[in-house]
C-alpha positions, 0 to 999 in steps of 0.5 A: 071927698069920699070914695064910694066904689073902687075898680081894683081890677083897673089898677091890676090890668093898667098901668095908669099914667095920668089921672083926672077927677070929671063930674057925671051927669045923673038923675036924683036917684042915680045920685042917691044910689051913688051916695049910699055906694051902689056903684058897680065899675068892673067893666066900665070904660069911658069912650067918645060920643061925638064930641061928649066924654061918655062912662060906659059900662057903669052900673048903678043899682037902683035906690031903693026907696024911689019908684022902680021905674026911676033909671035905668041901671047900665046906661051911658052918663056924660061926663062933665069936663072942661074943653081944655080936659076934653080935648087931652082924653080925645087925644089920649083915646086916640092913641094906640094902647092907651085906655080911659078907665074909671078908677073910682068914685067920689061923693061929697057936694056932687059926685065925681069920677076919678078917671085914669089914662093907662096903657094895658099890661102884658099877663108877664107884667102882672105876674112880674107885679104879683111876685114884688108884693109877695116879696115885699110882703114878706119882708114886712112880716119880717120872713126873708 
């Protein structure tokens, strides 16, 4: 599979435990959009609707050679999941701290979304991370 949109923020702000690959339900040229990597996952954040996984906050730009009116940008999409996968997200979310984040987008014979389960970083823990790059990227560069 192809990845075609990344959340880099999500990485940087979680510190993800636990990932799981769900389908997404789409319009024809949602999909097209998402093939050509028209995909926008900053912000986006998977929630409950009634008993549905839903990604919210995802925006797919419109395709350009269908009509203008085809989709709407930032609607909520359904996620396509087994029960037994359903229920681990619902019991995830319902923990304290704990979030459901896209972390990318994948594309082959159908689309899907690489979701992560993450507890959100402390700003101290992110600068701790920012630290260890450097240094490690230092010490690739062979500095010292």
């Amino acid at each position: 599979m192809k990845t075609v949109a990344q959340s880099r923020r999500a990485r940087f702000d979680y510190a993800i435990e636990e990932t799981l690959l769900a389908g997404i339900a789409l319009h024809g040229a949602e999909v097209k959009s998402c093939r050509a990597g028209h995909v926008d996952l900053s912000g986006a954040y998977v929630s409950f609707l009634g008993s549905a996984p839903v990604l919210k906050h995802c925006t797919i730009a419109p395709y350009r050679f269908a009509r203008a009116d085809a989709f709407e940008t930032g609607r909520d999409r359904t996620l396509l999941l087994s029960k037994k996968e359903m229920d681990r997200l619902r019991s995830a979310s319902n923990e304290k701290g704990i979030a459901i984040i896209p972390l990318e987008v994948q594309t082959g014979k159908h689309v899907k979304v690489l979701l992560g389960i993450g507890r959100g970083r402390k700003t101290l823990d992110k600068r701790q991370r920012i630290k260890e790059r450097e240094i490690e990227k230092r010490l690739r560069q062979g500095g010292g």
